[in-house]
ChimeraX commands (.cxc) that place a marker at each C-alpha (Angstrom):
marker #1 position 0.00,0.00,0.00 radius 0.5
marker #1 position 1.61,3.52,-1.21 radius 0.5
marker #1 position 1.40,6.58,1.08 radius 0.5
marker #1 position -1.32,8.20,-0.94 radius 0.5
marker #1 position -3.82,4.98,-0.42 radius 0.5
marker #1 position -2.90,4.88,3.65 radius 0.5
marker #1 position -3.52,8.65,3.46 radius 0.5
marker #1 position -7.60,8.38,1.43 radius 0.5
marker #1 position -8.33,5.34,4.46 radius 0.5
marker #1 position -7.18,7.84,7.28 radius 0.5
marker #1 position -8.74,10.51,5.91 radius 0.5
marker #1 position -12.21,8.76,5.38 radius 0.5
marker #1 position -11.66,6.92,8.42 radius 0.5
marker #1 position -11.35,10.41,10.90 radius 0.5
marker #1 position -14.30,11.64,8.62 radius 0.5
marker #1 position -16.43,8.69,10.06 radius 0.5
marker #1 position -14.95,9.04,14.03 radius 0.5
marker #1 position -15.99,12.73,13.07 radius 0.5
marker #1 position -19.54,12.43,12.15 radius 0.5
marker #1 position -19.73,10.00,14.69 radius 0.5
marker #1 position -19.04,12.01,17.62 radius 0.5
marker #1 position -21.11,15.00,16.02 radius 0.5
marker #1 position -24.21,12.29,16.31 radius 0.5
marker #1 position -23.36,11.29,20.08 radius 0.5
marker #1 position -22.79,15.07,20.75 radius 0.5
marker #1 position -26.13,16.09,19.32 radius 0.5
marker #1 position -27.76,12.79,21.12 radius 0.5
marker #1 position -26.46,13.91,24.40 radius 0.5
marker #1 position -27.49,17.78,23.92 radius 0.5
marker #1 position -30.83,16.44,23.19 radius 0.5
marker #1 position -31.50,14.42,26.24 radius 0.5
marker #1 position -29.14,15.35,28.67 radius 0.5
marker #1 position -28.15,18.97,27.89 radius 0.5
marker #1 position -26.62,19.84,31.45 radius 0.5
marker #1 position -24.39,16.86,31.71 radius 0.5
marker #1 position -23.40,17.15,27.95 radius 0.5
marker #1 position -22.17,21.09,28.85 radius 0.5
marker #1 position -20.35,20.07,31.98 radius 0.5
marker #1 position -18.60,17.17,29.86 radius 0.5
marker #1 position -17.78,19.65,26.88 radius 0.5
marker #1 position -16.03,22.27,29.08 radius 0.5
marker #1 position -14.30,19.76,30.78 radius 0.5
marker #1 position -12.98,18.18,27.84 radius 0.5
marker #1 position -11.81,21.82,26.61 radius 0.5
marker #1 position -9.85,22.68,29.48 radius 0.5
marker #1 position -8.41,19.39,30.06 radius 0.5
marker #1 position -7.18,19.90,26.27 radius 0.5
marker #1 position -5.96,23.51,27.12 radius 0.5
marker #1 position -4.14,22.38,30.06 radius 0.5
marker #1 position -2.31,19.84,27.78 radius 0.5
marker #1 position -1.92,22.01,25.10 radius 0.5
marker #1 position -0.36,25.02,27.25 radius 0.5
marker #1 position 1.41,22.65,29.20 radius 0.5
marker #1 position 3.67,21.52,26.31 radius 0.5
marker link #1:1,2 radius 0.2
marker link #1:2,3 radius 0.2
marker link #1:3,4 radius 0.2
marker link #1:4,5 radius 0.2
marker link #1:5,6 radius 0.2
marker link #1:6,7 radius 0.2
marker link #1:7,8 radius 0.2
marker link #1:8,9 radius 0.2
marker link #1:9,10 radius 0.2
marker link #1:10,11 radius 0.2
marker link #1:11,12 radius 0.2
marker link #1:12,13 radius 0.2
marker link #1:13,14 radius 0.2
marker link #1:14,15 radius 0.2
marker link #1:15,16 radius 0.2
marker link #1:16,17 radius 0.2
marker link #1:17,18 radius 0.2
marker link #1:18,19 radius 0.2
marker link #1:19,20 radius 0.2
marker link #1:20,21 radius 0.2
marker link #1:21,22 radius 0.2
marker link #1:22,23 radius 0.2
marker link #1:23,24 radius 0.2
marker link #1:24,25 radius 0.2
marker link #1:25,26 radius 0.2
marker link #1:26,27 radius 0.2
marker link #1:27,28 radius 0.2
marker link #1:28,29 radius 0.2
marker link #1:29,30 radius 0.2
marker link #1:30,31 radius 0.2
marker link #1:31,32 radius 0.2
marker link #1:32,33 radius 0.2
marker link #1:33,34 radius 0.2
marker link #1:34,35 radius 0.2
marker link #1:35,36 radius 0.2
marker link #1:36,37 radius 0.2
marker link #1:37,38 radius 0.2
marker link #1:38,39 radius 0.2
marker link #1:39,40 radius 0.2
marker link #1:40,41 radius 0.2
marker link #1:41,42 radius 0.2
marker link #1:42,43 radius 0.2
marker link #1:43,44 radius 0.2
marker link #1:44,45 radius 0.2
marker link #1:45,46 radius 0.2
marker link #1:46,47 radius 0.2
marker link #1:47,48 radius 0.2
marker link #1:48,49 radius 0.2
marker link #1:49,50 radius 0.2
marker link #1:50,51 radius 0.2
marker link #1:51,52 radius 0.2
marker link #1:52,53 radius 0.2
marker link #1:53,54 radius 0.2
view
């Protein structure tokens, strides 16, 4: 497999992780709203902290 066939399956692969999480996300907003916030801020400040703490 050449570099430009593993590159189209990663590609289309993170498109389907990515459209998969957008469902869940949109899931969770619609029947737990307050819990989905709490988990979305968390998750961006636990990636800020890593990210400013490189």
């Amino acid at each position: 497999m050449n570099d430009a066939a593993l590159r189209r399956r990663l590609d289309a692969a993170l498109v389907l992780l990515a459209a998969n999480v957008l469902l869940l996300l949109a899931l969770a907003l619609r029947f737990t709203p307050e819990t989905t916030v709490g988990m979305l801020v968390f998750a961006a400040l636990l990636g800020y902290g890593l990210r400013a703490g490189r």
